[in-house]
N, C-alpha and C positions, 0 to 999 in steps of 0.2 A: 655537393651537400646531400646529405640521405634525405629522404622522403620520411614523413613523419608516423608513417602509415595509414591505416582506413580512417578514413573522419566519416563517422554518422551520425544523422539525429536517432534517435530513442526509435523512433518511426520504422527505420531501416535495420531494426536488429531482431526483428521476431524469429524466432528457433520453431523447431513443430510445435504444433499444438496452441500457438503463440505465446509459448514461454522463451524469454530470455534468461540467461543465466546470472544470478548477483553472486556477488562476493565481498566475504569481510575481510577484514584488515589483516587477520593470519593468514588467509589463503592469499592473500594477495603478496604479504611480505615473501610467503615461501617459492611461487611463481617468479616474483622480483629474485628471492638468489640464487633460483633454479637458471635463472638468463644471464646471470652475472648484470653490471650496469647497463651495459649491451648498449652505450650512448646513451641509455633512456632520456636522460633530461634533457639531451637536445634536441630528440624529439618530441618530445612535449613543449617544449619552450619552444617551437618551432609550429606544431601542429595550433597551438595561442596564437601565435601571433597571426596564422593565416585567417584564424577565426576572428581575429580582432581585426582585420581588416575590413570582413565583411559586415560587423559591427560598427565600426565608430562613425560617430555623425562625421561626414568630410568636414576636412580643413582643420577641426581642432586639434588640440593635443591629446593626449592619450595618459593618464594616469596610471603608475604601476607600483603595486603596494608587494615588496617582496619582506618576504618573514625570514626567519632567525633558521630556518632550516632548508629541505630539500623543496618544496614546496616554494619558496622564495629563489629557490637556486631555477625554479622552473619558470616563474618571473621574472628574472635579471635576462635568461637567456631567449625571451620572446621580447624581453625591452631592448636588445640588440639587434635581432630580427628586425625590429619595427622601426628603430634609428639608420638598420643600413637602407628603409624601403621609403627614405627621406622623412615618416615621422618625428612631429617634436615630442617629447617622451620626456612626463617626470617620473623619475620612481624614487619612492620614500625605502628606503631599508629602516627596519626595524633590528636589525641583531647587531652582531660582532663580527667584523673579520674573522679574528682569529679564532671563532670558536664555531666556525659553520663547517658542517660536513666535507669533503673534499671537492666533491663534484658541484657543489653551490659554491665555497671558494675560488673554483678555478670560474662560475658563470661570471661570479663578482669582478674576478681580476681581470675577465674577457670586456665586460661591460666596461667598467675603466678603461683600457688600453682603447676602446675604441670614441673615446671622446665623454661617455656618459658620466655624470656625476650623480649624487645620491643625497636627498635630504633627510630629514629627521622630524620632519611633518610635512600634512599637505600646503604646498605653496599658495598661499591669500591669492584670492581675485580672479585665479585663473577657470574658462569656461573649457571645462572638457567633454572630449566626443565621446569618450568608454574609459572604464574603470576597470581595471585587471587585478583580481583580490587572488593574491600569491602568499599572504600571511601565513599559513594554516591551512598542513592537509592531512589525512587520514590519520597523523599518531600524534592529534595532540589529545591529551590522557587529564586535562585537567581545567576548570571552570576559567573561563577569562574576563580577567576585572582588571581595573585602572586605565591606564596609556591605553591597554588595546579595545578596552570595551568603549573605551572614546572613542579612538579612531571606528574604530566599528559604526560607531553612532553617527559620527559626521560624514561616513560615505554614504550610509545609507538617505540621510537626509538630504543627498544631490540627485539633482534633476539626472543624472548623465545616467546611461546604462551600463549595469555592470556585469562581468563574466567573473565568476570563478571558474580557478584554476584545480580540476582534479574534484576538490567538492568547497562548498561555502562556508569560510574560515568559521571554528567555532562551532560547526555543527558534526556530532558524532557521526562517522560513516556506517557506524554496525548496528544504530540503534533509532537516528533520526533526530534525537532529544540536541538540543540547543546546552553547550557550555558554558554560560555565562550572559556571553553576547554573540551574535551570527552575524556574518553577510547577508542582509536578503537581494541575491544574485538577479538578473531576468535572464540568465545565461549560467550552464554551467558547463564545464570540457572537461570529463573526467577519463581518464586513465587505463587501459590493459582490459577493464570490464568494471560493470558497472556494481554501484554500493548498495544493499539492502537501505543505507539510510537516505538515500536521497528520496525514497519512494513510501518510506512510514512516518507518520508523528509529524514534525513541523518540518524535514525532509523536501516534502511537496511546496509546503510556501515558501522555503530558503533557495530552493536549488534552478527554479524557471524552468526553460526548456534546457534542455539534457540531451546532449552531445555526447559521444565515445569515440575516442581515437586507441585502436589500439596497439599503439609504438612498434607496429610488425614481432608481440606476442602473442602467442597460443596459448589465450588462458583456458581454455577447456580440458587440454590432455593434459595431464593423463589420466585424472580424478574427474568424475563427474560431480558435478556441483550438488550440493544440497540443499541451496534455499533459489530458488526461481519467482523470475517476475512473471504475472499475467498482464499481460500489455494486448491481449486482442482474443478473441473466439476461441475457448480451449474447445473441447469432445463437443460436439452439436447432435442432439438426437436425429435418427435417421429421418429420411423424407418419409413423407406419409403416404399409405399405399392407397387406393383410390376404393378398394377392397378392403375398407377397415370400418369397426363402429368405437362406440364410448368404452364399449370394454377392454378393444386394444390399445387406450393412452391411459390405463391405473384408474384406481379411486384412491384418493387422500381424504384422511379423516385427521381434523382438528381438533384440540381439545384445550379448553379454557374458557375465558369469559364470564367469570362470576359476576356479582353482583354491580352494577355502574362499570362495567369492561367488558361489554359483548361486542366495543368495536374491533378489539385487536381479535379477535377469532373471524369476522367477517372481512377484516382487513386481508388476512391472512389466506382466508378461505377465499376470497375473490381471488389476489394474486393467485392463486393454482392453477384455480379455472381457468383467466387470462394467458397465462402462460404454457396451458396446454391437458390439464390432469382431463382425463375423461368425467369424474364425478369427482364430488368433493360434495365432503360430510362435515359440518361442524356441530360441534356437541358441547353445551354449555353447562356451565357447573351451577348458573344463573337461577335463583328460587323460580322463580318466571321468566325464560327466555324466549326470546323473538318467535314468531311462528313461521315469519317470512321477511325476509329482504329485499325491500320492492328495491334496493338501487341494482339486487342480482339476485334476483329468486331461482336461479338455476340453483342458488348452492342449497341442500338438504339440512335442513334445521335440525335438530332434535338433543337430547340431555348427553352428556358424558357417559351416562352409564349406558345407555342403548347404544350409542355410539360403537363402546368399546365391544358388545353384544355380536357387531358385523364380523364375519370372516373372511373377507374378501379386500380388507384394504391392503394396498401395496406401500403405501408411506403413511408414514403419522406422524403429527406435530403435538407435543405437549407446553403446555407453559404461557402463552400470551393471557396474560386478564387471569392468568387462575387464579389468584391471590393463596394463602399458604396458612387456606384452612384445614383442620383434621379430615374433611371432604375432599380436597387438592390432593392431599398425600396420598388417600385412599384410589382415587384418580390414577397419579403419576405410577402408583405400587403398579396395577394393573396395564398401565401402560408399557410397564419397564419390559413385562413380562409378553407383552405381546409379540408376535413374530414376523413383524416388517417392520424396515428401515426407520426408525425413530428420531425426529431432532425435538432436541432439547432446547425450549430459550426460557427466557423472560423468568415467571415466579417459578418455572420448574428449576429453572438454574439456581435457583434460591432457596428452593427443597429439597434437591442432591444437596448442595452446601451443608446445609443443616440437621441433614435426617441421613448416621451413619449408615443406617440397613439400608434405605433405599440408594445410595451411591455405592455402596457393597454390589448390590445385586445389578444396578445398571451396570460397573464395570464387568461385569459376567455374564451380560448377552452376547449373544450367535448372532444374531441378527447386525448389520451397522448401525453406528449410530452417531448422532452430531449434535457437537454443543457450538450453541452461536453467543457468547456474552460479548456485551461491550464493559468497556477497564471495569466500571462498578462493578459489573457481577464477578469477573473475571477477579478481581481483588476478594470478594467474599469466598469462590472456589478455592483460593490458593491462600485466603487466611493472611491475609497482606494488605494492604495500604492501594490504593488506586495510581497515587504516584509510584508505587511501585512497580506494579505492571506495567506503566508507562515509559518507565527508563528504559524499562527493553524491551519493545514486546514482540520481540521473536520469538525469547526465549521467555515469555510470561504462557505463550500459544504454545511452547513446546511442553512446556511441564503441564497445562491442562492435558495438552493433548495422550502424556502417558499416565497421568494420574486417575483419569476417564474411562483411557481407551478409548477414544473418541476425537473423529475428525472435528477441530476446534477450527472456529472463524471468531478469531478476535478481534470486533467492528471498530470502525474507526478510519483516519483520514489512514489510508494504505493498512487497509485492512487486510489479516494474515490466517493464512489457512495453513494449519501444523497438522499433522499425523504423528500417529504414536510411535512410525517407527523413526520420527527425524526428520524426515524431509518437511521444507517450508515453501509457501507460496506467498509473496507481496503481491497484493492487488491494487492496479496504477489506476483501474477507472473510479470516479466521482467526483461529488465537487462541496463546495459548502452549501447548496440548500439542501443536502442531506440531513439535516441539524435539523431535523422536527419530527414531530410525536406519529409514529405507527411503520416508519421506514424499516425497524427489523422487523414486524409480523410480516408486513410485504417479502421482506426477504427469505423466511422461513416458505413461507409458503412459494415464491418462486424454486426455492431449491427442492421443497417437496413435488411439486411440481413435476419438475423435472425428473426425480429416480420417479416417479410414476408412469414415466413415458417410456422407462429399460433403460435412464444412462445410471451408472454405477452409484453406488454413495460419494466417490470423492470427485469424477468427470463433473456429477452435475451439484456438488459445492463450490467446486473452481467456475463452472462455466453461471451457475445462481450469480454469486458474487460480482462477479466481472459483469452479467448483466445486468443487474442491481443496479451497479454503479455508473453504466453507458447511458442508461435509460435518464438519469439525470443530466448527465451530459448533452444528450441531443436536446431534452427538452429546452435545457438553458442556450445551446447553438440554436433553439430554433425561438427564439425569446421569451420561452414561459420559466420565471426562475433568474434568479436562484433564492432571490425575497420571495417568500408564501408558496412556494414550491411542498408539493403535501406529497403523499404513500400513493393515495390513490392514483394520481396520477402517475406517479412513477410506474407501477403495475399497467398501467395498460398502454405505457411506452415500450415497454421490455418488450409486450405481446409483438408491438409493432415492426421491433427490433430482429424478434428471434425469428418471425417471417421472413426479414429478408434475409437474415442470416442462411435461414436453411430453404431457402430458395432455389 
C-alpha cells in the first residue's frame, strides 16, 4: 500500500519568513493534471482515514457522508480503510453510480466488493465517534439548498466531531464565503497545499484545525505561488544596540481626532509608542484638543497643522477621528504631499473615496503608502456594495491595492495584505474579541510603528498585522477576552509580544 504522504498540522508548514504558501482551485487543478491522477485518491482516502483514527471517540461507529463527485470518491476510499481496520462504518452516498467521475466509481465499486453498503440518509438512533464530510470539495461552483442544505444542518447539530475532507462542504476554497450551507468541521485534512479560503471570511469558523497531506506532490515548482499565508513572525526589526537613543527608533506623527474623536488619534498614538516608535506626535483637527494624556503623556500633543510643520517624521498616519470636513481635506491634501511612509485609514479612506484630486495625487507619491479599510470603507473605495467585497476579498484587496497604489490590508476575520503588483498575503492570527471600537487605530499605529524603526512599508504591514492579531490571542490563552476585550489592551500585549519576539 503507498504511503499517503506528509500529514501536517498548519503548525508544521511554516516556509521563510513564516509564510506558507495558498493556492486556489486553478493552481491547484493545473498541479493535479501536471501529476496525472498519480493514485491521488487513495491517497487521500487513505491519509482520512489515518486521521480519523486518531479522531474518533473509541468504540463507536464512524459516519461517512460521500458526495456526487471526486471528493466523495475520497470518502468511500477512507470508509474502506477504516472497515479493513475493523471499524463499523456508515456512509450515506448522495450521487449516482453512473454518473461519478471514474476514479470515485471505481472507490464506489471497491467499497462494495468489500462488504460496505451505502444509505440515502443518516441511519436514526445511531451514537457516532466522528463524522467524515466527503460531500463537497473545492469545485463546487454553486449555492446548496434542499436534501443538502438538510443534511448539512443535521450533522452539524450532532454532538460527534467532524473532519472534512480536503475543505468543509459548501464552503468556497478561493474566497472563504459560505454556499448556501457549510459543514462547520473541528477538523479539516486538506490536499497537495493549502486553500486561501479556509483562512478568510467564515473559512476560519467552518474549517477547525487544519491539516495538509500532501499526496507526495510538489506543489511549489515550478511557479512560485502568489497569494501566501502569515501563520508566524514575518521581518522583525533588528535588535537594539545598546548605543542607541529616541532618534534611532523614528518619530511617527498622527493626524486626526476632530471634534468628540480624540480617542482614535491617542489610541493610535499610544500603539507606536508601545510598540517601539521613538517619538510620536499626534495632531488634532479638534477646535480644542487635549493638552495632555495623563494615561500616556509621553505622546506630543499639538494641532494638525503644526504637526504637519515638523520635518523630521519617518511615518505618518492620517485618518482616525478626522471626520470629512473641508478642514480634513485641507489636512489629508498636505498630508498626501508629505514625504514619509503614509497610512491611510478611517475618514481619510473616506476622503480619497470622495475627493477625485486628492486620490489623483495620493496615487502619485514617491513616498509608500498604505490604505488599511475594513469591507465598509473598502466598499466605498471601489464603489461597490460591502457584500461585495465580501465574496471575494482577495480579489476586493487586489484592485484597491492597484487602484491606490498602495499596500492595502483589507481588515477582517483573515485579514488580507494585497500589493499593487499582485501578490496576496492571508493573515491566520486573531480571534473574535477583535470586534470592538478602536482596534484599527491601534493597528495603524503598530504598523507605523514599525517603518519608524527601518522595517520597510510592506515587512512591517505583514509583520503590524500578524502582530495585531497574536496580541489578541495570547490575551485570550491567557484569560482576559474575548467578551470586553478593548485596543488598549491589545497594544500593550503586542509590546509584550514583540520583546520576546526579538529577543
Amino acid at each position: 500500500m503507498d504511503h499517503p504522504g506528509t500529514l501536517r498540522q498548519l503548525t508544521d508548514l511554516r516556509y521563510t519568513g513564516g509564510m506558507t504558501p495558498l493556492f486556489n482551485s486553478s493552481r491547484l487543478r493545473a498541479i493535479e493534471q501536471a501529476h496525472g491522477t498519480c493514485g491521488l485518491m487513495e491517497k487521500a482516502g487513505l491519509a482520512t482515514a489515518e486521521l480519523a483514527r486518531e479522531l474518533a471517540i473509541d468504540g463507536r461507529p464512524i459516519l461517512v457522508l460521500a458526495g456526487p463527485g471526486n471528493n466523495g470518491g475520497d470518502a468511500l476510499v477512507a470508509a474502506r480503510h477504516l472497515k479493513h481496520r475493523w471499524y463499523k462504518v456508515d456512509v450515506v452516498f448522495t450521487g449516482e453510480a453512473d454518473r461519478l467521475p471514474a476514479d470515485a466509481r471505481n472507490a464506489l465499486d471497491a467499497w462494495l466488493a468489500c462488504g460496505g453498503t451505502t444509505y440515502s440518509a443518516i441511519p436514526a438512533g445511531t451514537d457516532y465517534g466522528l463524522i467524515i464530510d466527503g460531500l463537497f470539495g473545492i469545485g463546487l461552483a454553486r449555492p446548496l439548498a434542499g436534501h443538502y442544505a438538510t443534511l448539512i444542518g443535521q450533522v452539524n447539530a450532532r454532538s460527534a466531531p467532524r473532519l472534512s475532507i480536503d475543505i468543509p462542504s459548501g464552503l468556497c476554497g478561493d474566497t472563504g464565503r459560505i454556499l448556501g450551507a457549510a459543514i462547520n468541521a473541528d477538523h479539516t485534512l486538506t490536499f497537495i497545499g493549502l486553500k486561501p479560503g479556509l483562512f478568510t471570511l467564515d473559512g476560519p469558523d467552518c474549517a477547525g484545525i487544519v491539516h495538509v497531506c500532501d499526496l507526495g506532490v510538489d506543489a511549489i515548482n515550478p511557479a512560485t505561488p502568489s497569494i501566501w499565508l502569515t501563520d508566524a513572525p514575518p521581518a522583525l526589526p533588528a535588535p537594539r544596540r545598546k548605543n542607541s537613543h529616541k532618534g534611532s527608533y523614528g518619530s511617527v506623527g498622527i493626524l486626526g481626532g476632530d471634534t468628540s474623536m480624540t480617542g482614535a488619534v491617542l489610541l493610535g498614538g499610544g500603539a507606536a509608542l508601545l510598540t517601539g516608535a521613538g517619538r510620536v506626535y499626534a495632531g488634532f483637527l479638534a477646535e480644542h484638543p487635549p493638552a495632555v494624556d495623563f494615561s500616556q503623556p509621553e505622546l506630543m500633543l499639538r494641532t494638525a497643522k503644526t504637526l504637519l510643520d515638523l520635518n523630521h517624521l519617518t511615518a505618518l498616519i492620517a485618518g482616525p477621528g478626522m471626520g470629512r470636513s473641508s478642514h480634513a481635506e485641507a489636512i489629508m491634501q498636505r498630508a498626501i504631499v508629505y514625504p514619509a511612509p503614509l497610512l491611510v485609514d478611517a475618514d481619510g479612506l473616506t476622503l480619497l473615496a470622495e475627493n477625485a484630486d486628492l486620490r489623483s495625487q495620493f496615487c502619485l507619491r514617491d513616498a509608500p503608502a498604505i490604505v488599511t479599510p475594513h469591507p465598509g470603507e473598502a466598499a466605498t473605495l471601489l464603489d461597490c456594495s460591502t457584500v461585495e467585497v465580501q465574496a471575494d476579498r482577495i480579489a476586493a484587496a487586489l484592485q484597491i491595492a492597484q487602484r491606490t497604489r498602495a499596500i492595502t490590508v483589507l481588515k477582517g476575520c483573515g485579514s488580507i495584505v494585497a500589493t499593487s503588483d499582485g501578490r496576496c498575503f492571508v493573515n491566520a492570527s486573531g480571534n473574535a474579541g477583535m470586534a470592538s471600537a478602536g482596534m484599527g487605530d491601534v493597528l495603524a499605529g503598530i504598523i507605523a510603528g514599525l517603518i519608524a524603526q527601518g522595517l520597510d512599508a510592506l515587512d512591517a504591514t505583514l509583520l503590524g498585522v500578524y502582530l495585531h492579531g497574536a496580541a489578541a490571542e495570547s490575551l485570550v490563552a491567557g484569560g482576559t477576552g474575548p467578551i470586553g476585550l478593548t485596543a488598549s489592551e491589545v497594544a500593550r500585549e503586542a509590546r509584550h509580544l514583540l520583546n520576546q519576539w526579538t529577543a
